[in-house]
C-alpha positions in Angstrom: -12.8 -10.2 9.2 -13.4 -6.5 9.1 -10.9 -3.8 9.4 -12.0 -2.9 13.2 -11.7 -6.1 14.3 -8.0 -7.0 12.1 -7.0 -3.9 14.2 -8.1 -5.4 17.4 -6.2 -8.5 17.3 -3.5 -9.7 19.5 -0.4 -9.8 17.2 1.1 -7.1 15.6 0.2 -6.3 11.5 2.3 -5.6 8.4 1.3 -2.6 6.3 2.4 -2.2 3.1 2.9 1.2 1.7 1.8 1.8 -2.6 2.5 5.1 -3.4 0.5 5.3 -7.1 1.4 9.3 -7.9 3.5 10.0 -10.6 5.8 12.4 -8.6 6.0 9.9 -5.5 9.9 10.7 -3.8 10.5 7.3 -2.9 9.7 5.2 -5.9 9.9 8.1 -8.7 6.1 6.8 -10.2 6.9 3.5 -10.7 3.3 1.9 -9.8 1.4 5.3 -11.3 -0.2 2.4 -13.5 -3.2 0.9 -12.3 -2.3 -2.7 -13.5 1.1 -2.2 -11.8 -0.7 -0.9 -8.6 -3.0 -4.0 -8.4 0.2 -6.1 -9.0 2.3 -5.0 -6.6 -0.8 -4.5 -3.9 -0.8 -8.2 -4.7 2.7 -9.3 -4.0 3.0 -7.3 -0.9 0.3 -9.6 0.2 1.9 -12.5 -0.8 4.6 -11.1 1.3 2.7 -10.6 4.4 1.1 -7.3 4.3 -2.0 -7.2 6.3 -2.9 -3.8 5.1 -1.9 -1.7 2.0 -1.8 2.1 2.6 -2.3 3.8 -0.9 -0.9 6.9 -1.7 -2.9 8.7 -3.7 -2.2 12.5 -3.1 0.9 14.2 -3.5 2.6 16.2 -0.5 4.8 18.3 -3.0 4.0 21.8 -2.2 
């Protein structure tokens, strides 16, 4: 299934949110690491998350 048609479908999703920057507010860099990243990506999926939205980019001015 492609993202345009997961976004099409009936039910509602589960997104995930990874922030990966080093200076993330919320988690204080705590999956900056890729192997972390990957890891955690992957247990949010075993949670349920249909999508993962990465943070790559910090927002501090």
């Amino acid at each position: 299934m492609n993202l345009s048609e997961l976004l099409r479908g009936k039910s509602p999703l589960i997104m995930g949110v990874l922030n990966v920057t080093p200076d993330s507010f919320y988690d204080g860099g705590r999956w900056a690491k890729p192997e972390d990243a990957i890891s955690r990506a992957g247990q949010m999926m075993e949670d349920g998350a249909d999508i993962i939205d990465v943070g790559g980019e910090s927002t501090r001015p």
